[in-house]
C-alpha positions in Angstrom: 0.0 0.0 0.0 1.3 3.3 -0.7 1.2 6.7 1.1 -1.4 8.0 -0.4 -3.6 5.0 -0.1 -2.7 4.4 3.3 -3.6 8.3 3.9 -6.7 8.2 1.7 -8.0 4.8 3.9 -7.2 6.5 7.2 -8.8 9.6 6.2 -12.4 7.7 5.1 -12.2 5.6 8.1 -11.9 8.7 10.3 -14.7 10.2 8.5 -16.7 7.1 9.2 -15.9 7.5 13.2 -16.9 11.0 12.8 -20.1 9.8 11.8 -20.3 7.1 14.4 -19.1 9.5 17.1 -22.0 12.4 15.9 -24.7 9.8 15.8 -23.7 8.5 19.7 -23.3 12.0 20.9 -27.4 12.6 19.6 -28.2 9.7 21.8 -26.8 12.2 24.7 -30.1 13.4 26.0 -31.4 9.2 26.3 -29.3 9.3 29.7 -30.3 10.7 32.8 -28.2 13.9 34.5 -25.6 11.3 36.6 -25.4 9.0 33.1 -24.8 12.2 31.0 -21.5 13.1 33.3 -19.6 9.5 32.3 -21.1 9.8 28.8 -19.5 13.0 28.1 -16.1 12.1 29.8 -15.9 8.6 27.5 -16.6 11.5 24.8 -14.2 13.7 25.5 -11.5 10.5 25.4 -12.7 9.4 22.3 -12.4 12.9 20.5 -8.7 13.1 22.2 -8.2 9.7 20.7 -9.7 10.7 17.5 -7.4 13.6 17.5 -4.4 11.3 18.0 -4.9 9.4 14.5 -5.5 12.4 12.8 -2.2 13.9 14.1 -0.5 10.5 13.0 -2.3 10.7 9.5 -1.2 14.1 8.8 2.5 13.3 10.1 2.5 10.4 7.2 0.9 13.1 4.8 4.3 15.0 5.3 6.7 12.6 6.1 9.1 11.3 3.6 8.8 8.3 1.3 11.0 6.2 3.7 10.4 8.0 6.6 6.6 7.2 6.5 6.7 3.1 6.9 7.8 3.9 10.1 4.7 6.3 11.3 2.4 3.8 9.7 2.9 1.5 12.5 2.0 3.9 15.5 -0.6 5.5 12.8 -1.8 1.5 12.8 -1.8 1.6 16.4 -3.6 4.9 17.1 -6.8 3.1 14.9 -6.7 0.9 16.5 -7.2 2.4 20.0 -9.7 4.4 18.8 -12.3 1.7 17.2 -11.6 -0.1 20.4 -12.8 2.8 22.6 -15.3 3.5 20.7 -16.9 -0.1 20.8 -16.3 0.2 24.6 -18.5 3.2 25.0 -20.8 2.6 22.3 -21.5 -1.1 24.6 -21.5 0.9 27.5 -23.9 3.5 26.4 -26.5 1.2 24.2 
């Protein structure tokens, strides 16, 4: 896979989380005031993790042809985190 491609995946993949993310933020007002507290904390983490792979994304975008195998891997890793965080909170907060 090249750069771009790797780029252009990561960047439809965060757009799909941005989705998920809007779609489980509207379900915000289900929970009552003490729910609402932990739901916007697990939020917050998720947005600072979503924030994370797109810093990693753009740091491939600029890195150099070599140089940019090696930010796949914690780019790889930062995905990773994310879907599994999100999955947590979306089970959480079903």
């Amino acid at each position: 896979m090249t750069r771009n491609e790797f780029v252009n995946k990561m960047k439809q993949q965060l757009d799909e989380f941005n989705r998920k993310l809007d779609d489980l933020e509207k379900k915000r007002s289900d929970y009552g005031e003490d729910a609402r507290a932990g739901f916007d904390k697990r939020v917050e983490e998720l947005k600072e993790k979503r924030r994370e792979a797109s810093k990693r994304m753009d740091e491939i975008n600029q890195a150099g042809d070599k140089a940019w195998e090696n930010l796949k891997t914690g780019a790889t890793a930062a995905w990773n985190s994310l879907q599994e965080s999100f999955e947590q909170a979306r089970s959480h907060f079903k």
